[in-house]
N, CA, C and O atoms as a Tinker XYZ file with bonds, in Angstrom:
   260  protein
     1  N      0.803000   -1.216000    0.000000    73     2
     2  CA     0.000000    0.000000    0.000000    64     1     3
     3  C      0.838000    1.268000    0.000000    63     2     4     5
     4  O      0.384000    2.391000   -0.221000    81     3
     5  N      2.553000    0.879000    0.365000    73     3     6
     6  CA     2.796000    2.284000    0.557000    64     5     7
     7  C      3.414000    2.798000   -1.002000    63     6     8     9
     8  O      3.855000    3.912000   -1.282000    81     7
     9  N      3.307000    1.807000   -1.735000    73     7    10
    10  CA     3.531000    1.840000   -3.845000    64     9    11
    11  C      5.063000    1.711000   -3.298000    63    10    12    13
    12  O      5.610000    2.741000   -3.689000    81    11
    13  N      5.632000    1.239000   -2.865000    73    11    14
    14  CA     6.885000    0.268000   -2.855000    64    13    15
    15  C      7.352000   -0.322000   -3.536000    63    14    16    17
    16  O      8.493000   -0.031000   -3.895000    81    15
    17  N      6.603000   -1.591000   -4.113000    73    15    18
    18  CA     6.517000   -2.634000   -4.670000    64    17    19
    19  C      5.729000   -3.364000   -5.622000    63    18    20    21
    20  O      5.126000   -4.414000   -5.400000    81    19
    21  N      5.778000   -2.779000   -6.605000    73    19    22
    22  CA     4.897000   -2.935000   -7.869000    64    21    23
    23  C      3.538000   -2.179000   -7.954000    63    22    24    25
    24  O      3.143000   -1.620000   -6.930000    81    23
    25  N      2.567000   -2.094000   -9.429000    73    23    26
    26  CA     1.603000   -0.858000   -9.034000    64    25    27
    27  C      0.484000   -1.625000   -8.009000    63    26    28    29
    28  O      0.109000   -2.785000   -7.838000    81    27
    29  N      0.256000   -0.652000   -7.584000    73    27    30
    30  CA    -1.249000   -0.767000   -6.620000    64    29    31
    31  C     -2.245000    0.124000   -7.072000    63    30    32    33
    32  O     -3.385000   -0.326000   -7.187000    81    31
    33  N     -2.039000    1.230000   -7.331000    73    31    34
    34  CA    -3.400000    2.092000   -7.520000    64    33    35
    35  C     -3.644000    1.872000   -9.056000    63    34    36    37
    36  O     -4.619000    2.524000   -9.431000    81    35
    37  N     -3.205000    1.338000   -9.791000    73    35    38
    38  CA    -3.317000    1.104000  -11.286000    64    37    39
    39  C     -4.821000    1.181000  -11.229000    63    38    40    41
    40  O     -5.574000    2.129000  -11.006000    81    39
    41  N     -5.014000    0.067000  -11.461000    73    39    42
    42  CA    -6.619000   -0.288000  -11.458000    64    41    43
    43  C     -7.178000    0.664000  -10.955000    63    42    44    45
    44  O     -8.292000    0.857000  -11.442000    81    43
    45  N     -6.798000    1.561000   -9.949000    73    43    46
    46  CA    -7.860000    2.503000   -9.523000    64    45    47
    47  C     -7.716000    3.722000  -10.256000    63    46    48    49
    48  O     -8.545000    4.629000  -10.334000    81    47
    49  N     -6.675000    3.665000  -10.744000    73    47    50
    50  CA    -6.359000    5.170000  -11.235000    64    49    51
    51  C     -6.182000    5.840000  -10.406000    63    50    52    53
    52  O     -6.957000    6.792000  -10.317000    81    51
    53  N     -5.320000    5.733000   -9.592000    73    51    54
    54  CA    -4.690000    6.122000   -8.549000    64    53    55
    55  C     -3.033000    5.991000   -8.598000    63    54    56    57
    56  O     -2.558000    4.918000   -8.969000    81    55
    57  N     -2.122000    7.129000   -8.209000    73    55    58
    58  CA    -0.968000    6.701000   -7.945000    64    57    59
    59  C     -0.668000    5.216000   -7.035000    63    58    60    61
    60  O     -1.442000    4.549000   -6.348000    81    59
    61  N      0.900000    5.012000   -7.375000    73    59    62
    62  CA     1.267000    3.889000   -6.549000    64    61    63
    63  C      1.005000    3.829000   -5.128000    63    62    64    65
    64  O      0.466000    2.887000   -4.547000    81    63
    65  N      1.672000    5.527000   -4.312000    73    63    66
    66  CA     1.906000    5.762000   -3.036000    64    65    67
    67  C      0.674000    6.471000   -2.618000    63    66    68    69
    68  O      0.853000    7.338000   -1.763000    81    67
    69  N     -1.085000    6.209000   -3.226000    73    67    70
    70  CA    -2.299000    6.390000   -2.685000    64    69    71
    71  C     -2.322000    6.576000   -1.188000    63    70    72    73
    72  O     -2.662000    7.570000   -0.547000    81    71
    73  N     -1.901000    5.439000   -0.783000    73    71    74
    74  CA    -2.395000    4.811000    0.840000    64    73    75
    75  C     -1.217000    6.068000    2.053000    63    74    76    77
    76  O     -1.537000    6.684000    3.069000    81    75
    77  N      0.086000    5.991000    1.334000    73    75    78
    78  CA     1.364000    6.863000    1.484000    64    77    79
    79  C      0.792000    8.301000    1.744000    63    78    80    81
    80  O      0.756000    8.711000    2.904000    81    79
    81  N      0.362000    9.051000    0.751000    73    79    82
    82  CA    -0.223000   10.025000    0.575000    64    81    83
    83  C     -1.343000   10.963000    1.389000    63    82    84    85
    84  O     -1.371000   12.133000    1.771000    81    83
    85  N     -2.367000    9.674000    1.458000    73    83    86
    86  CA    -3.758000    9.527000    2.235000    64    85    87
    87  C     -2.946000    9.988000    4.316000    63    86    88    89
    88  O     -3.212000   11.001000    4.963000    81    87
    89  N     -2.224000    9.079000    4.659000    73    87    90
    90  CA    -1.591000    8.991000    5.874000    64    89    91
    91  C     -0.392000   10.149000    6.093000    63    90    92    93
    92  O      0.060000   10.575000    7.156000    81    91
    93  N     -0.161000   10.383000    5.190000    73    91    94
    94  CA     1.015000   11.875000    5.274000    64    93    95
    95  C     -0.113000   13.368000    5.265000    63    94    96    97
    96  O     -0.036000   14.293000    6.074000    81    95
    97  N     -0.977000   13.270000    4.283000    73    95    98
    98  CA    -1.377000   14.254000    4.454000    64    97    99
    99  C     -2.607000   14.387000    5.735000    63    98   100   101
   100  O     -2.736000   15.347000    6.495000    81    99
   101  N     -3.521000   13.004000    5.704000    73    99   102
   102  CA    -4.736000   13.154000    7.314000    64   101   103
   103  C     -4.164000   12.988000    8.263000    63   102   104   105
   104  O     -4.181000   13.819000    9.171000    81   103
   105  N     -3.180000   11.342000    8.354000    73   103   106
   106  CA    -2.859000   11.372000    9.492000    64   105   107
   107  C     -3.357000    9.621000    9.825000    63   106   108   109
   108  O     -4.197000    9.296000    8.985000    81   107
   109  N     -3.128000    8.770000   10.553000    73   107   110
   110  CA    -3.711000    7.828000   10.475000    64   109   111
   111  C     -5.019000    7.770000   11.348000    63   110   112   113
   112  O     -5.571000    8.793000   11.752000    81   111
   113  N     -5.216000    7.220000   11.460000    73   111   114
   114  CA    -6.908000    6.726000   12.616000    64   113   115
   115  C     -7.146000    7.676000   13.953000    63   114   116   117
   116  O     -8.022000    8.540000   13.970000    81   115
   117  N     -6.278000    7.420000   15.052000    73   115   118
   118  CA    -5.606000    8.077000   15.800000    64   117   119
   119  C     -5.411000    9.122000   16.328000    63   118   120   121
   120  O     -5.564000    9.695000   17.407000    81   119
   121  N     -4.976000    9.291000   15.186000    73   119   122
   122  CA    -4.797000   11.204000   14.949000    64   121   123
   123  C     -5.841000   11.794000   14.180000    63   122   124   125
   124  O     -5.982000   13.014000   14.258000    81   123
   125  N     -6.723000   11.009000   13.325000    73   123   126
   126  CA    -7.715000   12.117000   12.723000    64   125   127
   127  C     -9.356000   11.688000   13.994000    63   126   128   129
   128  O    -10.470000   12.198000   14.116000    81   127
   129  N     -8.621000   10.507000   14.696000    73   127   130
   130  CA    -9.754000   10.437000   15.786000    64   129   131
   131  C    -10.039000   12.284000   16.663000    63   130   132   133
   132  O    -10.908000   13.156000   16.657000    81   131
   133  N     -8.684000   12.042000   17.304000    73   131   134
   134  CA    -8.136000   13.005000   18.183000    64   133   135
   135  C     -7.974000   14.614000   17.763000    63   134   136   137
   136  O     -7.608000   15.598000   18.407000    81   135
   137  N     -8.383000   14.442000   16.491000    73   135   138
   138  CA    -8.471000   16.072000   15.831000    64   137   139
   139  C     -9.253000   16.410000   15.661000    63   138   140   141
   140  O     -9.325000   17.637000   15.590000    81   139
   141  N    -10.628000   15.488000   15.433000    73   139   142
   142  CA   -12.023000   15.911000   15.145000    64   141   143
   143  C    -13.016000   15.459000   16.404000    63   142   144   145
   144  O    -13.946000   16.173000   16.777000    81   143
   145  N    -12.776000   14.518000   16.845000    73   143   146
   146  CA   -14.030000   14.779000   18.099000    64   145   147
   147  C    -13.254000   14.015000   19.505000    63   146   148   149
   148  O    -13.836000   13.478000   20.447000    81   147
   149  N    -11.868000   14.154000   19.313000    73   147   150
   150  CA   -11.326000   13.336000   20.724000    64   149   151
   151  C    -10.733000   14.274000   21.412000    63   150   152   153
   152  O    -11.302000   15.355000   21.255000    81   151
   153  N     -9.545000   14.332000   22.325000    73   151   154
   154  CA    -9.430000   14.958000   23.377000    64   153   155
   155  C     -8.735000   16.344000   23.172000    63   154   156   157
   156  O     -8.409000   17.138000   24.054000    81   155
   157  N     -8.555000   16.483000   21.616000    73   155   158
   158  CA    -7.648000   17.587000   20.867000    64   157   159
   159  C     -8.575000   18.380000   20.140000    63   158   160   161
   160  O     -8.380000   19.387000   19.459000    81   159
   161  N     -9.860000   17.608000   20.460000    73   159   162
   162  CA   -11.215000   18.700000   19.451000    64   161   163
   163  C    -12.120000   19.259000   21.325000    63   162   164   165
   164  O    -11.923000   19.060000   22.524000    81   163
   165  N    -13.217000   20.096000   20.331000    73   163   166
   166  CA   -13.675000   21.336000   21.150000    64   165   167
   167  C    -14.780000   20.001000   21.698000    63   166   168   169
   168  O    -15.375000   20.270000   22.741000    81   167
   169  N    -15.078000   18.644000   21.091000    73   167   170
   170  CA   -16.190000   17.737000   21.846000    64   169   171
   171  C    -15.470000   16.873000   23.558000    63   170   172   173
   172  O    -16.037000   16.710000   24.639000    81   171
   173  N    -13.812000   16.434000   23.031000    73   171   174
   174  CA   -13.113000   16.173000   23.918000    64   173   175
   175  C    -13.929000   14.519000   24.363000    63   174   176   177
   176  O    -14.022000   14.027000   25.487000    81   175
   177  N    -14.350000   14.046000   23.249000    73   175   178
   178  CA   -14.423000   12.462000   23.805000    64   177   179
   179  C    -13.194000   11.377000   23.910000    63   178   180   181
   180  O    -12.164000   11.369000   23.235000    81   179
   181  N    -13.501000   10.671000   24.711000    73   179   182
   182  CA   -12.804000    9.502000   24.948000    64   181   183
   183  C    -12.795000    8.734000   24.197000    63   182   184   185
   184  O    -13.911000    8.688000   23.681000    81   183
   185  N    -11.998000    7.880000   23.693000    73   183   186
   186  CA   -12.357000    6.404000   22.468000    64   185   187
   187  C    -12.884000    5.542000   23.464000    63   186   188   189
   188  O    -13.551000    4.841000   22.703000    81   187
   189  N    -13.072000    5.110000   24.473000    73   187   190
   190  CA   -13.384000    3.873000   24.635000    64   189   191
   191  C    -13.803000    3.172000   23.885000    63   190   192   193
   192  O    -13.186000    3.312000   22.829000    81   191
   193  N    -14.752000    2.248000   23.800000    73   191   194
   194  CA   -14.305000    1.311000   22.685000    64   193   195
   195  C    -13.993000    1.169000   21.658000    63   194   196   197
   196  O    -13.968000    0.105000   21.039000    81   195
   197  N    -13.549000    2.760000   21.101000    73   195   198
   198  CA   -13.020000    2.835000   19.982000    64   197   199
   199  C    -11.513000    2.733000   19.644000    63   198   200   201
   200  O    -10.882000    2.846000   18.593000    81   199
   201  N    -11.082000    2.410000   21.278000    73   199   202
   202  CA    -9.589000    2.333000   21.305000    64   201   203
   203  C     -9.114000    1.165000   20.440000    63   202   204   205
   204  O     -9.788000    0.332000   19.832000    81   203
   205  N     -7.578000    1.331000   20.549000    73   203   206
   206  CA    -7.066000   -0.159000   20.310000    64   205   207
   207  C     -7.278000   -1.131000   21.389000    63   206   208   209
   208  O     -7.474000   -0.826000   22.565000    81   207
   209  N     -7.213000   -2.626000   20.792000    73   207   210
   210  CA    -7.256000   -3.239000   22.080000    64   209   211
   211  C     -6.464000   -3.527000   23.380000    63   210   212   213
   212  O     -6.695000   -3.802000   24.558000    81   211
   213  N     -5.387000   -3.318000   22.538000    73   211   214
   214  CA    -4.414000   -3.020000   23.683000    64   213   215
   215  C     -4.514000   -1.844000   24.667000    63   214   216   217
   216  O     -3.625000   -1.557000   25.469000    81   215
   217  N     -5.684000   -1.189000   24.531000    73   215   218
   218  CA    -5.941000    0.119000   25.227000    64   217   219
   219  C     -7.151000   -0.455000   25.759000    63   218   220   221
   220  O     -7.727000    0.401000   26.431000    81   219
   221  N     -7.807000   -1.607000   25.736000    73   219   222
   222  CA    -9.174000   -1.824000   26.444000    64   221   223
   223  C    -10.429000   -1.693000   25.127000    63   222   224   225
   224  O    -11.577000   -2.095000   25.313000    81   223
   225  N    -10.177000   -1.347000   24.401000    73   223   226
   226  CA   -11.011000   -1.169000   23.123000    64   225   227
   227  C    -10.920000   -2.261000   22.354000    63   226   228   229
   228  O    -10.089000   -3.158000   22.491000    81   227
   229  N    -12.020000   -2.177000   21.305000    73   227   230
   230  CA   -12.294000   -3.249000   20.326000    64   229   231
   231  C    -11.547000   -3.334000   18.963000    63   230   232   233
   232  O    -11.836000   -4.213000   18.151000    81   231
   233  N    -10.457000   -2.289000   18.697000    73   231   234
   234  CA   -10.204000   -2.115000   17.757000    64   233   235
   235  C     -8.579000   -3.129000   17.415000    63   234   236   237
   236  O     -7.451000   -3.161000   17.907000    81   235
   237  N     -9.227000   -3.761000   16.426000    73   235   238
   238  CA    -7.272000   -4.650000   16.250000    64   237   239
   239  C     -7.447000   -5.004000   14.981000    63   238   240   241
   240  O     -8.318000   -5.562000   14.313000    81   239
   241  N     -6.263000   -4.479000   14.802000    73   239   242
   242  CA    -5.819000   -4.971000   12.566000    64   241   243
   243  C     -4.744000   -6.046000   12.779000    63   242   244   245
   244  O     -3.618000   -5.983000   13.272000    81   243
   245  N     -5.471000   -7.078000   12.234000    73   243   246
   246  CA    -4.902000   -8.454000   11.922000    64   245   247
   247  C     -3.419000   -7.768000   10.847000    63   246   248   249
   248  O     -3.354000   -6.813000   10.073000    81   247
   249  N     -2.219000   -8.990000   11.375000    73   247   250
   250  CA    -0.937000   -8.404000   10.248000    64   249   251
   251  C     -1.410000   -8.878000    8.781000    63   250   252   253
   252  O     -2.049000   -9.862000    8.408000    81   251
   253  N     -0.754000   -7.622000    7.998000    73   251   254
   254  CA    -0.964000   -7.715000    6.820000    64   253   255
   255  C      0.275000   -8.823000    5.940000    63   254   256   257
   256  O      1.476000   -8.585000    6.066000    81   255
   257  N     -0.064000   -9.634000    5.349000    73   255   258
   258  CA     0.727000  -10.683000    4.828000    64   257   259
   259  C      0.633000  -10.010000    3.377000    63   258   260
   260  O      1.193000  -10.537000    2.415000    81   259
């Protein structure tokens, strides 16, 4: 996803480094949580279960093979 390694966005008509791009310029999960309604925005919510799970939350990304 990060267009490394042969095309990826072809088919979409998308550059290679789409996914690269997307995360340099928003930010990943995290951080666009925490900018728009988490503890860095004017609502100031908590993730709970929107955390990772390692944080007590439901959230976990299986490794990518």
């Amino acid at each position: 996803l990060l267009g490394l390694d042969g095309p990826k966005g072809k088919g979409l008509d998308l550059s290679d480094d789409w996914a690269y791009q997307i995360v340099k310029q928003v930010g990943n999960y995290g951080e666009a949580y925490e900018r728009n309604v988490g503890k860095d925005s004017p609502l100031g919510l908590d993730r709970g279960l929107n955390a990772l799970w390692s944080e007590g939350g439901l959230q976990y990304a299986p490794p990518m093979r």
